[in-house]
N, C-alpha and C positions, 0 to 999 in steps of 0.2 A: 145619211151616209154620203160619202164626197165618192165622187165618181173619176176613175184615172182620167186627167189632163191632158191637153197638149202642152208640154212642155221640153224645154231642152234639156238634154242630160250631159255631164260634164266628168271626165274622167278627173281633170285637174282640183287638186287642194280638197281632197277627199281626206277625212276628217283621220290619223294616223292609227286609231285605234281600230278601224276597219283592217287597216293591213294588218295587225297584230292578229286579230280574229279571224282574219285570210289565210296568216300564216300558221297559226296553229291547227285549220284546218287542214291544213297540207301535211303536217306531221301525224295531224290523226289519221288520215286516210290513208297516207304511208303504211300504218299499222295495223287500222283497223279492216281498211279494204277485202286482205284474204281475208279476214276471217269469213266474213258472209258469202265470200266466192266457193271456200274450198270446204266448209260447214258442212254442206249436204252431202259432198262428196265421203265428209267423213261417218257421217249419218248411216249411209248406205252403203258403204266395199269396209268400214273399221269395226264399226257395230251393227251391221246386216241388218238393220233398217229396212221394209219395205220404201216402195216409190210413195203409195199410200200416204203412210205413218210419217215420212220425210216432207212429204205434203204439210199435210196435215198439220204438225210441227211449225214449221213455218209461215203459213196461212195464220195458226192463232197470234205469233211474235208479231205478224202487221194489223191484225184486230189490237192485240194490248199497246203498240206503238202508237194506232189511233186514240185509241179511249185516252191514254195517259197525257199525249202531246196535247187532246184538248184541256183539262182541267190543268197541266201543268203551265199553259198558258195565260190563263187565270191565274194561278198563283205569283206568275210575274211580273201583270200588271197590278197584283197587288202589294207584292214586297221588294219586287225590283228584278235586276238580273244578275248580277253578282255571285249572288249564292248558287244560282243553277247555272253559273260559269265554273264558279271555284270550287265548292263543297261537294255537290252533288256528284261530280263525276269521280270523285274518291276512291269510295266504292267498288265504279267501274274495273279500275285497274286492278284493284284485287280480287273482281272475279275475273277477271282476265289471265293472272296467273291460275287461279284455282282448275280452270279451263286448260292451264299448259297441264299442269298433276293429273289433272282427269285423264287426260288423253293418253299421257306417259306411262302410266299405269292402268291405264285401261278399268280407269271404275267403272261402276254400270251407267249404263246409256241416258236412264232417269237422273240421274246428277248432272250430265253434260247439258242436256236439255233444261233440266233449273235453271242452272248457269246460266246460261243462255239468254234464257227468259229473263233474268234479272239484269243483265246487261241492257238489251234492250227495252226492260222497262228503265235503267238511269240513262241511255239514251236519249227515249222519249223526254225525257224532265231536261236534258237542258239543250235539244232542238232547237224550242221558241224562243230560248232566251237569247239563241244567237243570231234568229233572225230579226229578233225584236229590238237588238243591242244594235244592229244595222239600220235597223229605221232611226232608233233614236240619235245615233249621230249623222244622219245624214238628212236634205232638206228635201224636199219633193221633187225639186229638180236633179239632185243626185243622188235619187234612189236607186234606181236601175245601175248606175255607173257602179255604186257599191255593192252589188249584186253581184255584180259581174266581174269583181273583183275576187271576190267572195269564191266563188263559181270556177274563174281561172286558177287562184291557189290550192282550193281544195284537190281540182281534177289533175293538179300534177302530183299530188300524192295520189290519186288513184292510178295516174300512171305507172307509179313507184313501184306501190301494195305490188299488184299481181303478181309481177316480176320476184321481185322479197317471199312472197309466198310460196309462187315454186320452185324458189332456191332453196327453202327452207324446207320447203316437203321433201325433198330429196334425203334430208338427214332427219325428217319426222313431223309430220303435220303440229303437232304439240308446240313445233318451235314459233308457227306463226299465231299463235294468243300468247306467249313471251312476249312476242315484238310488239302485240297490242298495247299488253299493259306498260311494258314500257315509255314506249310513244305515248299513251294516257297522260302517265307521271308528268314527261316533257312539257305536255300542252296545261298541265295543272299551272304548273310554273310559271310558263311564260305569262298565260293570261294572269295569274298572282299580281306580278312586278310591274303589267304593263297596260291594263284595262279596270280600272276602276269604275266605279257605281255608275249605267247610262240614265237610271231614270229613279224617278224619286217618287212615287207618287202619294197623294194626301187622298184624305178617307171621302174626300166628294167625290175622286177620282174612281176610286170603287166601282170595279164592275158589278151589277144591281141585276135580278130578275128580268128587269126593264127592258134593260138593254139589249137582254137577250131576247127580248119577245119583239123587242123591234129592230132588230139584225134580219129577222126570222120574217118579215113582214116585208124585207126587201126583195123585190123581184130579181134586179141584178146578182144580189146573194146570195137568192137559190137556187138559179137556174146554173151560179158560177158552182158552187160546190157541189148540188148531183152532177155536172160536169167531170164534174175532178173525180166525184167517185168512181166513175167509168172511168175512166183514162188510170188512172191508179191502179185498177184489175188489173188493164191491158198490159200496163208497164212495168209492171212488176214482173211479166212472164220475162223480159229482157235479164233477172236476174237470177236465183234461183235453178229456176225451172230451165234457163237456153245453159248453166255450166250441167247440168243432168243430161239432156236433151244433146251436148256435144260430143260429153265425156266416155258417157253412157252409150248410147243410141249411134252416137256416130264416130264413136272410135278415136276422139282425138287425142293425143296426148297433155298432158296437164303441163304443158309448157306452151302450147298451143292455148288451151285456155286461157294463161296470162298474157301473151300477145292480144288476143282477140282482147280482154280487159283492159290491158295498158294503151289498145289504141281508142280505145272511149277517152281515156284520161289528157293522152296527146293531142290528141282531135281537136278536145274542147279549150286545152291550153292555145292550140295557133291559130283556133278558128273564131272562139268567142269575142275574141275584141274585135273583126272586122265583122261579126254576126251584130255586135253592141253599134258598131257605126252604121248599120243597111238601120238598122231598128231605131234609134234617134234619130235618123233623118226625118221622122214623121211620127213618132212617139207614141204611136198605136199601139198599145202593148195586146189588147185583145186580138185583132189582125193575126200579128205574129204569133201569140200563143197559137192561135189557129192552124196559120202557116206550119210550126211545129209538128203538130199533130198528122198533116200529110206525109213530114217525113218520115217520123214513127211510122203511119202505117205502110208507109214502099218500103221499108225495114225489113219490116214484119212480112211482107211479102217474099221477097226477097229468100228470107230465110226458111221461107215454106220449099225451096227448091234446092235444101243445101247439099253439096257432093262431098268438100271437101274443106280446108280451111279460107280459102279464096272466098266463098258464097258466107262464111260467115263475116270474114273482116270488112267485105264490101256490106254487109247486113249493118256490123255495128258502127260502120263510117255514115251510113244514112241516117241512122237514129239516134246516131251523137250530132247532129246539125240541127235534128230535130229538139234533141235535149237543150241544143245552145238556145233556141227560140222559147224553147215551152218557161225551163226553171226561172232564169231571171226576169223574166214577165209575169210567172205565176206570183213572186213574192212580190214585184212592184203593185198586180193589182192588188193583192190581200193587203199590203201595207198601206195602199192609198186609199181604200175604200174603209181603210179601219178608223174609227175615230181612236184619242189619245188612249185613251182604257181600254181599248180591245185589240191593239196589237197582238199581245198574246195567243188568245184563244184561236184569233180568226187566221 
């Protein structure tokens, strides 16, 4: 396995097909963002929902995001990426409306939850393929750069969402899975006309048994992903569980929620590119995922003491600097240490 480098990284003459896949990021997250913000809320105050059962719920959709994001990994080092840019996300948008009906009408609570489920299982399936589609058009030295492109596009539609979402809730939670599946449709498009086949692979290419059992045998590799599976628990409490924990528990209003979201999304748009140039000066990308991780946890601290909306936005300004260090470092190293057939998976 190739071990991350010291090399330079270069924002310049990054390959155009990354801004396309930046930019459709940003209209998915525009759309998609409420949903998983305002989800639980609607779980629990529309269809009475225990905290529990809303748990619960939620907890299994990042177990099926896991299992599915790995094998669907594999399948795009084996047939390409294309199809889990173009085809696969179809689907999405039409559970996405079903999801507005649901809610409109008030079907029972086990059909939103399908729903649900099935969303983020065609999520999971074309995850890899966008981060895969990033390594393939970019060279070792302009990994991170694309990343972080990546990174900064997406997070201004997460600025977007929140905001969209609680305008929308005002005239009916139902309307932000409209804006989902719309925005879906959008991004089908664009990537259509403007992101063609990144990788091609032949049957020696084939990820094998083998390969997995000597992935598996790497020290680096498994100390880096029990890593990540901790950190993954920790962080996920940032989503979910802190719009409950605010909405709920501490009384904030759901417009308050979206600030608190939209300044994650802000943060990362004006901070990530001068986080991208401290980080290239020394291209240590373990360091800094490191470094990361303490912000995350003065975050987290932070928000162990919250009064009011102040102790949260100062909460999610520390662990959005934190997020600017961990994300585009997590995928440079998984992309460098992957050899050409295991993009995917790894």
């Amino acid at each position: 396995m190739i071990r991350p480098g010291r090399r330079r990284h270069d924002m310049d003459k990054i390959d155009k097909r990354v801004w396309y896949l930046g930019f459709t990021r940003l209209i998915r997250a525009s759309g998609r963002v409420s949903t998983f913000i305002f989800l639980p809320l609607i779980f629990v105050f529309i269809y009475h929902i225990s905290f529990l059962v809303t748990g619960l719920v939620l907890g299994i959709a990042i177990l099926i995001m896991s299992v599915v994001q790995y094998y669907s990994g594999i399948l795009t080092d084996r047939i390409g990426r294309r199809i889990f840019l173009i085809l696969i996300p179809l689907p999405a948008g039409l559970l996405y409306i079903a999801m507005y009906f649901t809610v409109l009408y008030r079907m029972p609570a086990l059909l939103l939850i399908l729903l649900f489920y099935f969303t983020i299982l065609i999520n999971a399936l074309q995850y890899p393929a966008i981060q895969a589609s990033i390594a393939d058009v970019t060279s070792l030295g302009q990994r991170l750069s694309g990343y972080t492109v990546i990174r900064v596009l997406a997070n201004a539609g997460a600025a977007i969402g929140p905001i969209l979402g609680a305008i929308l809730s005002v005239y009916g939670f139902q309307y932000i899975f409209l804006l989902a599946g719309i925005s879906t449709f959008i991004e089908i498009i664009i990537l259509y006309f403007n992101v063609r086949e990144t990788y091609f692979p032949s049957k020696s290419q084939y990820l094998t048994k083998l390969d997995i059992k000597l992935a598996y045998k790497d020290r680096f590799f498994i100390i880096f992903t029990v890593i990540g599976i901790i950190m993954a628990f920790v962080l996920r409490q940032s989503g979910a569980s802190l719009t409950l924990y605010a909405f709920d528990f501490e009384r904030l209003p759901i417009l308050y929620l979206a600030y608190i979201y939209s300044l994650n999304g802000i943060l990362v748009v004006t901070l990530q590119y001068p986080v991208f140039k401290i980080m290239n000066k020394s291209s240590n990308p373990v360091l800094f995922r490191s470094i990361g991780m303490v912000f995350y946890f003065s975050g987290f601290i932070v928000l162990m003491f919250s009064k009011d909306i102040t102790y949260f936005l100062i909460s999610m300004g520390i662990m959005t600097i934190g997020e600017d260090f961990v994300a585009p470092t997590t995928q440079t190293i998984i992309t460098s240490i992957a050899p050409q057939n295991m993009k995917g998976p790894i």
